[in-house]
C-alpha positions as a LaTeX table, in Angstrom:
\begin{tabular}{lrrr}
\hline
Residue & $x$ (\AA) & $y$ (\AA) & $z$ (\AA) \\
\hline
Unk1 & 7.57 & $-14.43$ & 7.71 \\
Unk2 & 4.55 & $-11.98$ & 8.34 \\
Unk3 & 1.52 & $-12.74$ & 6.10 \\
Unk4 & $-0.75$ & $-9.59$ & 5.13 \\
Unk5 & $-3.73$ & $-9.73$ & 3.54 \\
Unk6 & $-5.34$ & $-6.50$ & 0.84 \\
Unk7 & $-8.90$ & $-6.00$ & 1.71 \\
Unk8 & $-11.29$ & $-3.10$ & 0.52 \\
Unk9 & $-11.00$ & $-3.18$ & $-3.04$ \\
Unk10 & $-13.77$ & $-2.30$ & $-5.57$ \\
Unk11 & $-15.62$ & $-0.86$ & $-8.05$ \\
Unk12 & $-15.55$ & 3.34 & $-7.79$ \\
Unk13 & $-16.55$ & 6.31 & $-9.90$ \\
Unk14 & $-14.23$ & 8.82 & $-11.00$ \\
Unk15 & $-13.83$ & 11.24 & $-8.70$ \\
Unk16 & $-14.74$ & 9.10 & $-5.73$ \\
Unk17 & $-12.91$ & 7.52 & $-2.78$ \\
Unk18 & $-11.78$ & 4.14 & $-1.77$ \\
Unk19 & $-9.87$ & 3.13 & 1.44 \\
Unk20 & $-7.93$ & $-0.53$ & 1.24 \\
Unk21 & $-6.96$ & $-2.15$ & 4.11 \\
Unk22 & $-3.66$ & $-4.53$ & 4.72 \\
Unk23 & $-4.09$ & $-6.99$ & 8.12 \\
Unk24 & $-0.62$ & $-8.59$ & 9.06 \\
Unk25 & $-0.14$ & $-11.81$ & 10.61 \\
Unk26 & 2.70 & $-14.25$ & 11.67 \\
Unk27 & 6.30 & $-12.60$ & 12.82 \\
Unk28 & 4.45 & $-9.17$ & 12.83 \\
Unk29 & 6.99 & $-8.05$ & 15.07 \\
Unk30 & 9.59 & $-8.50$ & 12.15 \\
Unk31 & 8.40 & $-5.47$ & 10.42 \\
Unk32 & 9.35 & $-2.58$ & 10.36 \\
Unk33 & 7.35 & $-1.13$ & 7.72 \\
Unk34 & 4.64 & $-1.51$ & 5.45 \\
Unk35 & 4.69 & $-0.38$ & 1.66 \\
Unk36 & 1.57 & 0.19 & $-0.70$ \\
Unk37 & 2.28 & $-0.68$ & $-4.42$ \\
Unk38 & 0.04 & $-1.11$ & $-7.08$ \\
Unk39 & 0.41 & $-2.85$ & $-10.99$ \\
Unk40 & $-2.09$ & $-1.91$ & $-13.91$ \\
Unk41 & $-2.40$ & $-4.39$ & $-16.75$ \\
Unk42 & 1.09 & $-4.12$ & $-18.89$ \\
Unk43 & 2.61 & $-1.38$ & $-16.54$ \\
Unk44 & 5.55 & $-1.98$ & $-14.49$ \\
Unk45 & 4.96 & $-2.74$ & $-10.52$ \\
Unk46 & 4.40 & 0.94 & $-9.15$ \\
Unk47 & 5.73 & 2.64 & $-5.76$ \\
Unk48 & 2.86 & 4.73 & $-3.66$ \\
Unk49 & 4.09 & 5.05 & $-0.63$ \\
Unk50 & 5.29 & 3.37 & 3.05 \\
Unk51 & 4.83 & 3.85 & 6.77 \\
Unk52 & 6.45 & 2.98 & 9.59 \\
Unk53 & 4.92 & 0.62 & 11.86 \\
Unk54 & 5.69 & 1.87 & 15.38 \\
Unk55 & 6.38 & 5.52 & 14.50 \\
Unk56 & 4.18 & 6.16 & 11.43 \\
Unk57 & 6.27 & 8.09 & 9.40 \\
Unk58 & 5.09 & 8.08 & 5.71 \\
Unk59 & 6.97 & 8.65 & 2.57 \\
Unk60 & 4.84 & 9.30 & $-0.75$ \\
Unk61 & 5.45 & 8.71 & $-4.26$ \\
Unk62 & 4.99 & 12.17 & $-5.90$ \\
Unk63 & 2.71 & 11.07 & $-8.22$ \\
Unk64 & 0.36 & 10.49 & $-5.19$ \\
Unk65 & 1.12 & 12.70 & $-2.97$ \\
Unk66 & $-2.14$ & 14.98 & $-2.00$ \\
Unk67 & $-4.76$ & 12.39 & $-3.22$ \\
Unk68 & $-3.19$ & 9.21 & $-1.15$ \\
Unk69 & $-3.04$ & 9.04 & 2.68 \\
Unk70 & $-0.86$ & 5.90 & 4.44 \\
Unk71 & $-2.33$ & 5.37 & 8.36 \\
Unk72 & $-1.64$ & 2.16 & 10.60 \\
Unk73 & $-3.73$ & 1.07 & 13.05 \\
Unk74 & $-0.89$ & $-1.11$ & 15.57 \\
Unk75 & $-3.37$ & $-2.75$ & 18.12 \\
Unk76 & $-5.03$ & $-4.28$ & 14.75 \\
Unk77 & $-1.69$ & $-5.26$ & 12.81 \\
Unk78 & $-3.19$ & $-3.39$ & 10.20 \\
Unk79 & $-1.96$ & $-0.41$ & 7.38 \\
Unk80 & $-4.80$ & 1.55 & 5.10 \\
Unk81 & $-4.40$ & 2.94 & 2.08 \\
Unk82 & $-7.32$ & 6.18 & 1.70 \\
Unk83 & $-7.06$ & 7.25 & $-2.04$ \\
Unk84 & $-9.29$ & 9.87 & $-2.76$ \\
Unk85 & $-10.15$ & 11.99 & $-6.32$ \\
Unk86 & $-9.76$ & 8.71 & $-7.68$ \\
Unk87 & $-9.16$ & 8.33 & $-12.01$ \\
Unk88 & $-9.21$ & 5.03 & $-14.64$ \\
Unk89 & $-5.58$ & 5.46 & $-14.68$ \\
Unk90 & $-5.58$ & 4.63 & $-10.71$ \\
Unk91 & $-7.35$ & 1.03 & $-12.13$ \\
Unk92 & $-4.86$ & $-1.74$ & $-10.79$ \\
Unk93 & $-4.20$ & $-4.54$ & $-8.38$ \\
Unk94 & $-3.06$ & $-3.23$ & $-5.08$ \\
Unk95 & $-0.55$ & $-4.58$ & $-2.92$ \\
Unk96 & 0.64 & $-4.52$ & 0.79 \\
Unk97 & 4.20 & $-5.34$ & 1.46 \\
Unk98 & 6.40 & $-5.21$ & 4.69 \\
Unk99 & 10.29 & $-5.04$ & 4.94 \\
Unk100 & 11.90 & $-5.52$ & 8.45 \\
Unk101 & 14.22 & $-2.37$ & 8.77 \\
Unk102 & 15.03 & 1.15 & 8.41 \\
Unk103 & 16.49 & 1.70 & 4.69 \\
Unk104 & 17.25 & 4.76 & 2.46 \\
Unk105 & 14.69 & 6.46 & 0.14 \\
Unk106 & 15.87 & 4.48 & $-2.77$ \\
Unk107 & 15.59 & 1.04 & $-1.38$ \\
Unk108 & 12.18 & 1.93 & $-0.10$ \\
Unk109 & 10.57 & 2.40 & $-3.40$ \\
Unk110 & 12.16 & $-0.81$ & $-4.76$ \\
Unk111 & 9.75 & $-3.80$ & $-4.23$ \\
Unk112 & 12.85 & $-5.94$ & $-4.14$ \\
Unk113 & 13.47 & $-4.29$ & $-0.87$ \\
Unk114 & 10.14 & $-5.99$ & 0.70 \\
Unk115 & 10.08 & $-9.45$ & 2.03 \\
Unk116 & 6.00 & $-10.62$ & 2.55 \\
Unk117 & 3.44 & $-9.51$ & 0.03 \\
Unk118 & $-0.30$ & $-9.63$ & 0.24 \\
Unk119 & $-2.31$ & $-11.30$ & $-2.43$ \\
Unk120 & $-3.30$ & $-8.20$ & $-3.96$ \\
Unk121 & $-7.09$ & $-6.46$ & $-4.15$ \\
Unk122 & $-8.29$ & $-5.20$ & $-7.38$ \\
Unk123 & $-9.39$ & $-1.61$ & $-7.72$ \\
Unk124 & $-11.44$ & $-0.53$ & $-10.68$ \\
Unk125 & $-11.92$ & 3.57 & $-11.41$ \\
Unk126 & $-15.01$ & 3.76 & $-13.99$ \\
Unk127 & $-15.49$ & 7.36 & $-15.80$ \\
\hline
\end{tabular}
């Protein structure tokens, strides 16, 4: 299994910016993608988006798209997460999670479709 680890997590103002980083470890050359997901207090487990690890494709969750940029940084093993005109209702824990191979649109926004998770890092929007 890869192991990934959520750093970069905070405290922000409304409005402001925030960039969380994921770090993989282990069988990193099992993945073939890494997903960003996030889970507010009583709210369902929430799909933001994935990129591919060697090409660096990205797929968005709409709901995102235009505020949240994926990026991957390969010779570090590591994915980012850059949210920007950040709200409260972007308050949650944030995960990383990788899956090992090429599936459709709908399986990609499934968390069931993801085999390691990170730990999570907490992000905190004040207004």
């Amino acid at each position: 299994q890869v192991q990934l680890v959520e750093s970069g997590g905070g405290l922000v103002q409304a409005g402001g910016s925030l960039t969380l980083s994921c770090t993989a470890s282990g069988r990193t050359a099992s993945t073939y993608a890494v997903g960003w997901f996030r889970q507010a207090p009583g709210r369902e487990r929430e799909f933001l988006g994935t990129i591919s690890w060697s090409a660096g494709g990205t797929y968005y969750a709409d709901h995102v798209k235009g505020r949240f940029t994926i990026s991957r940084d390969n010779a570090k093993n590591t994915a980012y997460l850059q949210m920007n005109s950040l709200n409260p209702e972007d308050t949650a824990v944030y995960y990383c999670a990788a899956r090992g191979a090429l599936i459709s649109i709908q399986a990609t926004v499934d968390s069931r479709s993801y085999n390691s998770w990170g730990q999570g890092t907490q992000v905190t929007v004040s207004s």
